[in-house]
DSSP file (Angstrom, degrees, kcal/mol; ACC not computed):
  #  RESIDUE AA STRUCTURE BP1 BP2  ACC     N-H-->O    O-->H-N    N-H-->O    O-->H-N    TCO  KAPPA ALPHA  PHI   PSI    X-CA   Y-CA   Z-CA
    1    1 A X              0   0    0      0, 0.0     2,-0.5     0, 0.0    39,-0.1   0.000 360.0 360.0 360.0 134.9   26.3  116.3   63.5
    2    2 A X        -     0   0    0      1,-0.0     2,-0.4     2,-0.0     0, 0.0  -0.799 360.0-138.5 -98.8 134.9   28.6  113.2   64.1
    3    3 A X        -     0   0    0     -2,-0.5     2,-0.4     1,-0.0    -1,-0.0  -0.753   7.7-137.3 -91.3 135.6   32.1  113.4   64.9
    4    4 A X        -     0   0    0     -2,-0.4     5,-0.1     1,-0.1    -1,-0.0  -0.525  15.9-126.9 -90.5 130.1   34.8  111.4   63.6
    5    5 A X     >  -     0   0    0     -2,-0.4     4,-2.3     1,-0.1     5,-0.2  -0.307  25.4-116.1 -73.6 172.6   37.5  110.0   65.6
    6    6 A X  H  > S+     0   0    0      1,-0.3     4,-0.6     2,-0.2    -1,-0.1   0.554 117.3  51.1 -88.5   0.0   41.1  110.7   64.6
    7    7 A X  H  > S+     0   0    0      2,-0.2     4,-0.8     3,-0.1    -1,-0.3   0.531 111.7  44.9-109.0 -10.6   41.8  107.7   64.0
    8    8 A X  H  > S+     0   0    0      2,-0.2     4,-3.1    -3,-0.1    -2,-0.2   0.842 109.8  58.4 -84.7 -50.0   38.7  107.2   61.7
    9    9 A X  H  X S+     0   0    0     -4,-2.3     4,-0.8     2,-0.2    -3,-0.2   0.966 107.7  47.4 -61.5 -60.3   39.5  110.6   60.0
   10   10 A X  H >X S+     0   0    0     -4,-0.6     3,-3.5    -5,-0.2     4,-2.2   0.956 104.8  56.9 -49.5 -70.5   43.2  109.2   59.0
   11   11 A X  H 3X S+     0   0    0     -4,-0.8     4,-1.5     1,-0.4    -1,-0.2   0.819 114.4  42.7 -19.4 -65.2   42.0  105.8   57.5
   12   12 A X  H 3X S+     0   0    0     -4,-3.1     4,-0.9     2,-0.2    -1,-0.4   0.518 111.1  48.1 -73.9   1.4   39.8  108.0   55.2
   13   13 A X  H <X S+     0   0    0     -3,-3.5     4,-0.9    -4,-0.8    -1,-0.2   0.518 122.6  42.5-113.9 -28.8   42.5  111.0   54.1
   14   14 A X  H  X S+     0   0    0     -4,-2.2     4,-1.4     3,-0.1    -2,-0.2   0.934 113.4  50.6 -83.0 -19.6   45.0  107.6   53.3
   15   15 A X  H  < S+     0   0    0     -4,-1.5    -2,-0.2     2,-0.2    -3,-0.2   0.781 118.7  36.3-139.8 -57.1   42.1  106.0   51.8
   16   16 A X  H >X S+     0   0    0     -4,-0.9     3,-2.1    -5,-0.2     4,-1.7   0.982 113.5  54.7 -54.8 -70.8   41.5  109.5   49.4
   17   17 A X  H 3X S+     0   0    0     -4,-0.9     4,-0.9     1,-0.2    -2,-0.2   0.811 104.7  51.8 -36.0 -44.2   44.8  110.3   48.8
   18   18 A X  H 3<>S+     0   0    0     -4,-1.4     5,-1.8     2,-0.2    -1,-0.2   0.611 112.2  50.0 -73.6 -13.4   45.6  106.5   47.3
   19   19 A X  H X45S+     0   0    0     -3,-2.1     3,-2.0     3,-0.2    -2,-0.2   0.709 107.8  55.9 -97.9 -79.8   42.4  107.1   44.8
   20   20 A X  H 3<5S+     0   0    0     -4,-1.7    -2,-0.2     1,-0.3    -3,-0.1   0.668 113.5  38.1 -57.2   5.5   44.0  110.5   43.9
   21   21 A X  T 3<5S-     0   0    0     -4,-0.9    -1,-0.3    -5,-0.5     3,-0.1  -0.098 117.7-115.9-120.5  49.9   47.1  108.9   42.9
   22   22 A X  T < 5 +     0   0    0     -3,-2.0     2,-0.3     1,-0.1    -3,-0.2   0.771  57.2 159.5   6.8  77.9   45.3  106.0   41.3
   23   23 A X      < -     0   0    0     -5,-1.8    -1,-0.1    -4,-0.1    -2,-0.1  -0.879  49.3 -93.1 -82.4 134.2   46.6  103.7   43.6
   24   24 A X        -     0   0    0     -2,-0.3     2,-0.3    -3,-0.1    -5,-0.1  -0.194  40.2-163.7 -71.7 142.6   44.8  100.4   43.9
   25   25 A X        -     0   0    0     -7,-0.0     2,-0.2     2,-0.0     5,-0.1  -0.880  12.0-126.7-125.9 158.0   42.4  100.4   46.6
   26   26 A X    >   -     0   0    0     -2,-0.3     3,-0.7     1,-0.1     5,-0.0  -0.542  25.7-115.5 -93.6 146.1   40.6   97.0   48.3
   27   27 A X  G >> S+     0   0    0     -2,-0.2     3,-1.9     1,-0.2     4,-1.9   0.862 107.6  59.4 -40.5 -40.7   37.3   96.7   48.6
   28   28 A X  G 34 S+     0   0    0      1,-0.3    -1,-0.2     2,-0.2     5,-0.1   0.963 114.8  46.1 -51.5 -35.0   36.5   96.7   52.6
   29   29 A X  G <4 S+     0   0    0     -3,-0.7    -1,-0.3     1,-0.2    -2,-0.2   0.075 107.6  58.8-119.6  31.9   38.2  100.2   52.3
   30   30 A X  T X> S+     0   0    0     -3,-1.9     2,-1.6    -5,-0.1     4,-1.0   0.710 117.3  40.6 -94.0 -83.1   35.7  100.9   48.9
   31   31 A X  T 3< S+     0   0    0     -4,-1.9    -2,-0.2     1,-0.3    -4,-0.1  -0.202 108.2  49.4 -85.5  56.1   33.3  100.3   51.3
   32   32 A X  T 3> S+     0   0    0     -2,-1.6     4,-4.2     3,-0.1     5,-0.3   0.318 113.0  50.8-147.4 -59.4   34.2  101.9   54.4
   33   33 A X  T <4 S+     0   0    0     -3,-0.5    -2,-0.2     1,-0.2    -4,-0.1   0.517 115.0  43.9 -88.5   9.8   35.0  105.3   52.5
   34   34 A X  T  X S+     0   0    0     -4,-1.0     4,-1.0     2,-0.1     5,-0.3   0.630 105.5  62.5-110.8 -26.7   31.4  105.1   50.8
   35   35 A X  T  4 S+     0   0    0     -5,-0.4    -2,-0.2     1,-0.2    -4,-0.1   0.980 116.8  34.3 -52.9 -54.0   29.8  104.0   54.3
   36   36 A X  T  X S+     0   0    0     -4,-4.2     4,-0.6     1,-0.2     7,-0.2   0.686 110.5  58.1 -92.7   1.8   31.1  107.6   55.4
   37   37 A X  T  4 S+     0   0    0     -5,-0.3    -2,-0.2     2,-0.2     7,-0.2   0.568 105.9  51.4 -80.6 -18.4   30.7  109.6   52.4
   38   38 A X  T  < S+     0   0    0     -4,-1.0     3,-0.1     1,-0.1    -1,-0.1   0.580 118.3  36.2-108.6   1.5   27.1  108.9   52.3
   39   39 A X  T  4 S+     0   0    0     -5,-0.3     2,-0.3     1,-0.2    -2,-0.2   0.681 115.2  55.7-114.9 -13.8   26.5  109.8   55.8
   40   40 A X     X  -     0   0    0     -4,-0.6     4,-1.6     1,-0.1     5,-0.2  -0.883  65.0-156.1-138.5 103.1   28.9  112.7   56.2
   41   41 A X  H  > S+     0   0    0     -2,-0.3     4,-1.1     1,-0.3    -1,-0.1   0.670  88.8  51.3 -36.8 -32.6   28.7  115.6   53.8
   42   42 A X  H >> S+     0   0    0      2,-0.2     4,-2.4     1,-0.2     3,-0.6   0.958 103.3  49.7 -91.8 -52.6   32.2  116.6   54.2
   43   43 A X  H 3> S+     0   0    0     -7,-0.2     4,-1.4     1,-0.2    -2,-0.2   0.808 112.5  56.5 -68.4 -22.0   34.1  113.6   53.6
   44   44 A X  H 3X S+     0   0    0     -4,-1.6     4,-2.9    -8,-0.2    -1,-0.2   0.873 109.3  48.1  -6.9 -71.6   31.6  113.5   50.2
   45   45 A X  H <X S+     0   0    0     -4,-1.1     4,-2.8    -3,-0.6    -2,-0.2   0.810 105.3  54.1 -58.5 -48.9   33.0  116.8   49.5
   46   46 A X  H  X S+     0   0    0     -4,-2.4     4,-1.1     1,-0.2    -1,-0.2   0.765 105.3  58.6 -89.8 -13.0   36.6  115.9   50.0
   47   47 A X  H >X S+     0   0    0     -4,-1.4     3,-1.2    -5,-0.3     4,-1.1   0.991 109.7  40.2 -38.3 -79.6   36.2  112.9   47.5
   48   48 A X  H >X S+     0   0    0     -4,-2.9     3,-1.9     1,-0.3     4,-1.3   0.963 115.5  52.6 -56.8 -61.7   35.2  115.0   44.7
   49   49 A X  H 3< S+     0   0    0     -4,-2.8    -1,-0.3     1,-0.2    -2,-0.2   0.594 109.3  46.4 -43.9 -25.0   37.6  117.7   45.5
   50   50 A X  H << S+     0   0    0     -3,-1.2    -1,-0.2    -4,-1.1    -2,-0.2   0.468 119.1  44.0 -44.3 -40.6   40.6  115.5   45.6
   51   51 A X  H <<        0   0    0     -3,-1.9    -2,-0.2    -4,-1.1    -3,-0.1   0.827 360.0 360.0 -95.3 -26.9   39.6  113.8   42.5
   52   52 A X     <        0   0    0     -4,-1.3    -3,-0.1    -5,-0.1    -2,-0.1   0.323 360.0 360.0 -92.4 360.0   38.6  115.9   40.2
């Protein structure tokens, strides 16, 4: 299992949150939160749940 640093873990929870208030989000940080979503099951998870 890989662990996420805490400082990695914030980036992605501002990164969600600003997509679940449609707030515009950049691309690098597009691709940063699909670079760990597709490698980490949970942060996946906390996409959909957040958005839907």
């Amino acid at each position: 299992m890989r662990y996420l640093t805490s400082t990695t873990k914030q980036r992605l929870k501002v990164i969600v949150n600003k997509l679940n208030n449609t707030e515009s989000v950049t691309l690098s940080e597009r691709i940063i939160l699909n670079k760990y979503a597709s490698k980490i099951p949970y942060i996946s998870s906390m996409i959909k749940q957040r958005i839907i």
